[in-house]
C-alpha positions in Angstrom: -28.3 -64.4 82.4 -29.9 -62.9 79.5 -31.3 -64.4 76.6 -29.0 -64.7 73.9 -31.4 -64.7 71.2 -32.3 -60.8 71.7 -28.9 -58.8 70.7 -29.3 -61.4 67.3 -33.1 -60.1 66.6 -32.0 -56.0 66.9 -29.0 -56.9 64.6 -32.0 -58.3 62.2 -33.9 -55.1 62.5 -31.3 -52.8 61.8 -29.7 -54.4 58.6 -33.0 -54.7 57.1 -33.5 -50.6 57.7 -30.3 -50.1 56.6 -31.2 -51.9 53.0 -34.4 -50.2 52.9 -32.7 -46.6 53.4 -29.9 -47.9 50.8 -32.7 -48.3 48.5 -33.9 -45.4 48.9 -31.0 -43.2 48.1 -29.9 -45.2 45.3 -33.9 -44.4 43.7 -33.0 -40.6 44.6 -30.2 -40.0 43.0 -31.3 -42.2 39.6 -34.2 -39.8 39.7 -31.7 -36.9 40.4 -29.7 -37.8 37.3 -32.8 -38.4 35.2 -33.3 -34.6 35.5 -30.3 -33.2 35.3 -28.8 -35.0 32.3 -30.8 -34.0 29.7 -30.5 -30.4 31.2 -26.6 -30.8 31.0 -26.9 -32.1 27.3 -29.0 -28.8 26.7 -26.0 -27.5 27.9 -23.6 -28.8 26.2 -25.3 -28.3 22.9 -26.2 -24.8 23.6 -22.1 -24.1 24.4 -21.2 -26.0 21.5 -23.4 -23.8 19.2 -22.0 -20.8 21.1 -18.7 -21.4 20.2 -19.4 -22.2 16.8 -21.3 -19.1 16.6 -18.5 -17.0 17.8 -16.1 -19.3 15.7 -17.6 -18.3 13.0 -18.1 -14.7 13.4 -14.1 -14.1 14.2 -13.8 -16.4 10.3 -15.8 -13.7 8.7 -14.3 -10.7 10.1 -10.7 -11.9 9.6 -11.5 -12.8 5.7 -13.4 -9.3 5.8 -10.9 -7.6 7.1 -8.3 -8.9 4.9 -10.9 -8.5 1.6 -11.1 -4.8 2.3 -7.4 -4.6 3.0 -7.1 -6.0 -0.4 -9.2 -4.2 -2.2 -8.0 -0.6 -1.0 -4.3 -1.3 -1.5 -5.7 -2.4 -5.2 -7.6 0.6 -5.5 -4.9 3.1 -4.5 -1.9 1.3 -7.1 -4.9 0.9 -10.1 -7.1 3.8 -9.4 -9.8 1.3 -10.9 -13.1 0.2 -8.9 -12.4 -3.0 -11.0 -9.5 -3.9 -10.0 -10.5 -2.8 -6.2 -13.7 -5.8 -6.5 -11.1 -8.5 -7.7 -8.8 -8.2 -5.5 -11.2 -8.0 -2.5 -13.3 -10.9 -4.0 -10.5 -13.2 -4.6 -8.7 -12.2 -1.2 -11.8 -13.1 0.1 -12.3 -16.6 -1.3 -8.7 -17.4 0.3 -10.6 -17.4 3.7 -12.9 -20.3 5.3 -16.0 -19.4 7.3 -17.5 -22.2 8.0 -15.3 -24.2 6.3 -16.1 -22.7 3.3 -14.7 -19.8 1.4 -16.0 -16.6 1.5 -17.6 -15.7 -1.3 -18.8 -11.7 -2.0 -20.7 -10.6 -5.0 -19.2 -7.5 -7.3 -22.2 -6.0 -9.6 -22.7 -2.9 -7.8 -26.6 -3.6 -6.8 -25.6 -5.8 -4.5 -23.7 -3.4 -1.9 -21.0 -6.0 -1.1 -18.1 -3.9 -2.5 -18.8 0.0 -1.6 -16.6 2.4 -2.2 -17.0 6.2 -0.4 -14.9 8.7 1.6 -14.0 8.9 5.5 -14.5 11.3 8.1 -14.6 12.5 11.7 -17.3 14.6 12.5 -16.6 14.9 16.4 -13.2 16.2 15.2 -9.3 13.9 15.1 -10.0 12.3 18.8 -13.2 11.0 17.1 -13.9 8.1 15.2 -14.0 7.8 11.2 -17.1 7.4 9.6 -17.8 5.8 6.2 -19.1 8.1 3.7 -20.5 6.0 0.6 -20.3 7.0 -2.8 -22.6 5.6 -5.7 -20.0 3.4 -7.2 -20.6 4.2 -11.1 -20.0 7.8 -10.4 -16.5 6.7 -9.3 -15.8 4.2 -11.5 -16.7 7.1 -14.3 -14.2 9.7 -12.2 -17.2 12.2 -11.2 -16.3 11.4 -7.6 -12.7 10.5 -5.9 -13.5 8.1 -3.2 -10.4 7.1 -0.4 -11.9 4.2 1.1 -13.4 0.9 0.3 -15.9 -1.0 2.0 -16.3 -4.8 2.2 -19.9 -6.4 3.5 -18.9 -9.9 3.9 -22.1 -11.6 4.8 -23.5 -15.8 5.6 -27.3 -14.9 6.0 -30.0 -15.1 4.1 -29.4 -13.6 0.3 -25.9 -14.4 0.7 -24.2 -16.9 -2.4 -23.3 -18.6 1.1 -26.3 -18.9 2.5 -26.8 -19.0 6.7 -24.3 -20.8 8.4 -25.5 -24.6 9.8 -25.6 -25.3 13.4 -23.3 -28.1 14.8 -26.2 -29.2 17.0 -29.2 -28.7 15.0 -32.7 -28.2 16.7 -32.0 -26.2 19.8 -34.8 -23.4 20.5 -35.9 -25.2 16.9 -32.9 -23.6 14.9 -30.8 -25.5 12.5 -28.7 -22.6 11.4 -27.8 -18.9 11.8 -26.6 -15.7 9.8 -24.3 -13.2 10.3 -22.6 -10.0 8.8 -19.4 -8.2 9.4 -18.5 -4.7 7.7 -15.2 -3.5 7.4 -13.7 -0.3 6.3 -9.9 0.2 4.1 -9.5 3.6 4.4 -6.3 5.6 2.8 -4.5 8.0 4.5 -2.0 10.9 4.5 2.0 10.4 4.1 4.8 12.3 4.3 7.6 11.6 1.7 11.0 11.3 1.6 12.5 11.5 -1.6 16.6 10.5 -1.7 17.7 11.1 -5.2 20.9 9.8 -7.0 23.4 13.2 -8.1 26.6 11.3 -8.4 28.3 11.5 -11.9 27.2 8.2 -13.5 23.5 10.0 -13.8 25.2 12.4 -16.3 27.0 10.3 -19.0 28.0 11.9 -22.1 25.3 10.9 -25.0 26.5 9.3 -28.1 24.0 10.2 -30.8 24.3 7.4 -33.7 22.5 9.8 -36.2 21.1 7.8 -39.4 22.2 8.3 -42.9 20.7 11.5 -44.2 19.7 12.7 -40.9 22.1 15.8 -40.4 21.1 17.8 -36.8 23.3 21.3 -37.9 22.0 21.4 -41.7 20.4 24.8 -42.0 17.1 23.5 -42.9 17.2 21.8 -38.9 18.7 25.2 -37.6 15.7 27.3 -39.2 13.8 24.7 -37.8 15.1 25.2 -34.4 14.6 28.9 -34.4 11.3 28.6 -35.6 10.5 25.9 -32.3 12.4 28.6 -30.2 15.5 26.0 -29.8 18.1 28.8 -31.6 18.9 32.0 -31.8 19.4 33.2 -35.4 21.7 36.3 -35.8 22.5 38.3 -39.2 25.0 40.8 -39.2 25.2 42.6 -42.5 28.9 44.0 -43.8 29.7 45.7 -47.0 31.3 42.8 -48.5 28.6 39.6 -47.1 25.7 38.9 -45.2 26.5 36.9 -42.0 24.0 34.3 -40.4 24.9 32.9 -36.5 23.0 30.5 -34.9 23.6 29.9 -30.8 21.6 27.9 -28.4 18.3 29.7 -26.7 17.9 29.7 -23.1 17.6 26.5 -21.1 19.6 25.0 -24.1 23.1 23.6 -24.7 24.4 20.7 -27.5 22.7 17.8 -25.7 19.2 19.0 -25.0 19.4 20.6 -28.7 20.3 17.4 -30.2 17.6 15.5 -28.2 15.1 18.2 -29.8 16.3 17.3 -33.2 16.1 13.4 -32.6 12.5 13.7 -31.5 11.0 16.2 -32.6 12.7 17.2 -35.9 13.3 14.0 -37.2 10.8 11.6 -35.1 13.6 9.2 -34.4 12.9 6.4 -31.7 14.9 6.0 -28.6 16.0 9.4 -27.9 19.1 8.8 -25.9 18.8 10.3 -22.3 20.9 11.3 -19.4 19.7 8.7 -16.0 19.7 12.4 -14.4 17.0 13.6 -17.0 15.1 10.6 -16.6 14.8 10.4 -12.9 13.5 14.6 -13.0 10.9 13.0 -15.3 10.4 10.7 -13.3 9.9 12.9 -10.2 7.3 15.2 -11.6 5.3 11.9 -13.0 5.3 11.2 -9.0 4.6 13.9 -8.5 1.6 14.9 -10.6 0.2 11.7 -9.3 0.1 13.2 -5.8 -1.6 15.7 -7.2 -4.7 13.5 -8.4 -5.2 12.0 -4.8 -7.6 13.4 -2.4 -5.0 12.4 0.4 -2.8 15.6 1.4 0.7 14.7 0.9 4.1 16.1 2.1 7.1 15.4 -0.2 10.6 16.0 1.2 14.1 15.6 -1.4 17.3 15.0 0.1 19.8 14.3 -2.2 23.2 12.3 -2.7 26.7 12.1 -4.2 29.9 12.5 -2.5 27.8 14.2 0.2 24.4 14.2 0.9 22.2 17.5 1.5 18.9 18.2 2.5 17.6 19.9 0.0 14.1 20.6 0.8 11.8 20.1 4.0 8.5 18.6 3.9 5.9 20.8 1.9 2.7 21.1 0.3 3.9 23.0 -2.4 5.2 20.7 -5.5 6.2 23.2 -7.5 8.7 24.2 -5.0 9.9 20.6 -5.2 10.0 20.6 -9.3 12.3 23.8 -8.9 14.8 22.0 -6.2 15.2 19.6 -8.6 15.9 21.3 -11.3 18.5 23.1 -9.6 20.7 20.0 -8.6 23.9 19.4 -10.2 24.9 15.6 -10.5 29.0 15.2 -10.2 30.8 13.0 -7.5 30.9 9.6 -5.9 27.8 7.9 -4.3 26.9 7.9 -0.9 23.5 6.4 -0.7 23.0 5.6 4.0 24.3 9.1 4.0 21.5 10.6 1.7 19.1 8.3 3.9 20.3 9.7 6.7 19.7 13.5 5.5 16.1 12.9 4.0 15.3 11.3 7.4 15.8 14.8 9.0 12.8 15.9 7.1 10.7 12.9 8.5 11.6 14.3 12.1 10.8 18.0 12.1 8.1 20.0 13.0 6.8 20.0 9.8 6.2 15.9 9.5 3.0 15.1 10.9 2.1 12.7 13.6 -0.8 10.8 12.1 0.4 10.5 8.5 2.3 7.0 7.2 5.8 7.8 6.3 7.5 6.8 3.5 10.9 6.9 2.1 11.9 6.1 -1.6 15.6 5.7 -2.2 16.5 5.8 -5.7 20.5 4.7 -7.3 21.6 4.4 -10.5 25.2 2.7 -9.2 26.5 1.0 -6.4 27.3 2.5 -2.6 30.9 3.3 -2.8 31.5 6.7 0.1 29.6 6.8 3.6 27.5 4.8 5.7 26.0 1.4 4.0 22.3 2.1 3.8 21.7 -1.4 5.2 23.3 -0.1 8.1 21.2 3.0 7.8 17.8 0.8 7.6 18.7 -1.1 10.2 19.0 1.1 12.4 15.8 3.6 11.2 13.3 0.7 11.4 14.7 0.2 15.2 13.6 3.7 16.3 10.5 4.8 13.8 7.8 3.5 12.0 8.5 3.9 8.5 8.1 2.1 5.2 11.2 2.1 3.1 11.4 1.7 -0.8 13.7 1.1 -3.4 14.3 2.0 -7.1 17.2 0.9 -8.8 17.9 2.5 -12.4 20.3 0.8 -15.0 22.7 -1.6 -15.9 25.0 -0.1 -12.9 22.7 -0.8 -10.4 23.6 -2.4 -7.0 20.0 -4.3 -7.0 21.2 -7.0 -4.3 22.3 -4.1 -1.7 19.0 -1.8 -2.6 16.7 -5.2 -2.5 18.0 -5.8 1.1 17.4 -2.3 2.2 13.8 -2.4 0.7 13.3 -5.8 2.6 14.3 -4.4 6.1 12.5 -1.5 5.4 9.3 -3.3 5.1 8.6 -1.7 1.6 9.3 -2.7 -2.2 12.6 -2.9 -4.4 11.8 -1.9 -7.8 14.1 -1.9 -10.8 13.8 0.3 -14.1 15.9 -0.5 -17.5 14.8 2.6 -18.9 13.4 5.8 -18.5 9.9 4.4 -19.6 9.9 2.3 -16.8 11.0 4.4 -14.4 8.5 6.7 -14.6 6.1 4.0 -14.5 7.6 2.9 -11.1 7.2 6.2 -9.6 3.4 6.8 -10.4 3.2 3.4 -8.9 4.5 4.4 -5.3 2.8 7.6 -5.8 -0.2 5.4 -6.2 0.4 2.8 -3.5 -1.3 4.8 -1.0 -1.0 3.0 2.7 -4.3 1.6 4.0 -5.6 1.7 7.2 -9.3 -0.5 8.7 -11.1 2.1 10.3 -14.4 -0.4 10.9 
């Protein structure tokens, strides 16, 4: 038999190895990790930083970009470069980078708040370029810039300053800077005008005349032939001398009457058809559109019992004055269905693809024939892009119905208690040019 002492001395040998190789791998991989741990914190840090970085960049361009969105729709409703700085510095403070709210400097040196014009050089497929304009010339009126710039900047120089690592120390930085531009630029529209002619815009006028203020003495007739007003006939007989006096063109009772309240007598608070007010009104907007450097196309469609449209999109504003001049106010009031005309002008071949379009529906009463213009809203906003706005004039005003339509229509309801106001409210459309960012 064979000794049994010899299976028991290879079982010896091979545990020890097996401890010694055990050993071995354990000190391996300890040296292993040794070398790749501080790598992977290097890592680690270095993707942490990353992120940060691009963190922060997307915080700057979003409070940029909503600075210079700001500061352009300011611009275009105040025509003011001040006005344009505050909004786009105080929009911009309502945005963190960092943590910290952006903060952009307005004296002029500093280039933070730029104001200029855009353009394509490589024709409408290319892209717009900012044009800059020295800013006192504009704020003076010299120069008519379309387009504000914001420069919103966390580097050095900034009231910011660079923007502090997470991680400090890696590749021996403790902070970085950054910049973002970006570029509100105004465009083109065509308009839609949808004008009240129902009856209640041409109320007969009570004039309350003061004590001693007689409009048919013959002192205010001679007056009113001397200002053009009247006619003055004298017909001689054998007997007497006979003196006429009749109305001269483009004048009846009421418009001679208003001539003797204001400009005879001075009197306050001339009293006014709505009808008169709104044509005011529309040549206020009008003359504003004249002002911008934007081309605009006006369009009127009108409203009482029926609608009409009146006039297609043009270029011409006179032509638009004349239209309406011409209209004659009488019947119910029939607002969805005047939308629904002046949308036709939106649609032609004459509305341009690339310009914003706008609608402004104005009432002086409440929807009472036709389709309801919520109805008519609803259903434009569905099937094109367009921005709907609403002016309600008077007393007689459905401002509820007109508020809603304004709200689907993504635009602005806007009431007037006079005519003051209303022509206030239509340079302010006219003026509240859509932005666009083009950088």
């Amino acid at each position: 038999m064979m000794p049994l002492t010899q299976p028991r001395s290879t079982s010896r040998f091979s545990t020890t190895s097996f401890v010694q190789s055990s050993r071995q791998r354990h000190g391996g991989v300890f040296a292993l990790m040794a070398l790749i741990l501080p790598v992977l914190a290097l890592l680690a840090a270095f993707c942490i930083n990353s992120a940060q970085m691009q963190l922060n960049r997307t915080e700057l361009m979003v409070a940029t970009d909503a600075a210079a969105r700001a500061g352009g729709r300011a611009f275009s409703e105040h025509q003011t470069v001040e006005a344009a700085k505050i909004a786009a510095i105080a929009t911009a403070a309502m945005n963190n980078v960092d943590g910290q709210p952006l903060q952009v400097r307005s004296d002029d040196a500093a280039n933070e708040i730029e104001f200029g014009i855009t353009t394509q050089p490589n024709g409408l497929a290319g892209r717009y370029e900012f044009q800059k304009l020295p800013t006192d010339v504009v704020r003076q009126g010299s120069l008519v810039a379309s387009a504000v710039r914001v420069n919103g900047r966390r580097d050095t120089g900034s009231l910011s300053g660079r923007v502090p690592l997470f991680i400090p120390g890696m590749l021996n930085a403790s902070d970085f800077g950054t910049a973002q531009a970006s570029v509100a630029m105004q465009v083109d529209r065509d308009i839609s005008l949808i004008l009240d002619r129902s009856g209640s815009m041409v109320p007969d006028l009570d004039f309350d005349w003061p004590r001693g203020k007689d409009p048919y003495s013959t002192d205010v007739k001679e007056a009113a032939v001397d200002a053009g007003v009247m006619n003055k006939t004298i017909r001689n007989s054998r007997r007497r001398t006979y003196t006429s006096y009749d109305y001269a063109s483009g004048y009846n009772e009421m418009t001679y009457n208003q001539w003797v309240w204001k400009e005879h007598f001075n009197l306050p608070d001339c009293p006014t058809q709505p009808w008169q007010d709104l044509v005011a009104a529309v040549d206020a907007f009008l003359n504003v559109l004249d002002t911008t450097v934007q081309e605009e196309q006006v369009s009127v469609a009108s409203y009482a019992s029926n609608a009409s449209l009146d006039i297609s999109l043009v270029k011409n504003f006179t032509l638009i004055r004349s239209i309406v001049n011409s209209l004659n106010p009488n019947g119910y009031t029939a607002i969805g269905d005047g939308m629904e005309s002046g949308i036709q002008a939106l649609l032609n071949a004459a509305a341009r693809p690339y310009a914003a379009k706008t609608m402004v529906v104005m009432t002086d009463g409440n929807h009472n024939r036709g389709t309801d213009p919520v109805t008519v809203a609803r259903n434009f906003v569905s099937r094109y892009p367009l921005t709907i706005h609403t002016v309600t004039f008077g007393d007689g005003a459905d401002q509820q119905r007109m508020r809603q339509v304004a709200a689907i229509g993504g635009g602005k309801h806007y009431h007037a208690d006079n005519g003051e106001q209303l022509i206030a409210i239509f340079e302010e459309i006219a003026n509240n040019l859509p932005t666009i960012l083009t950088e």
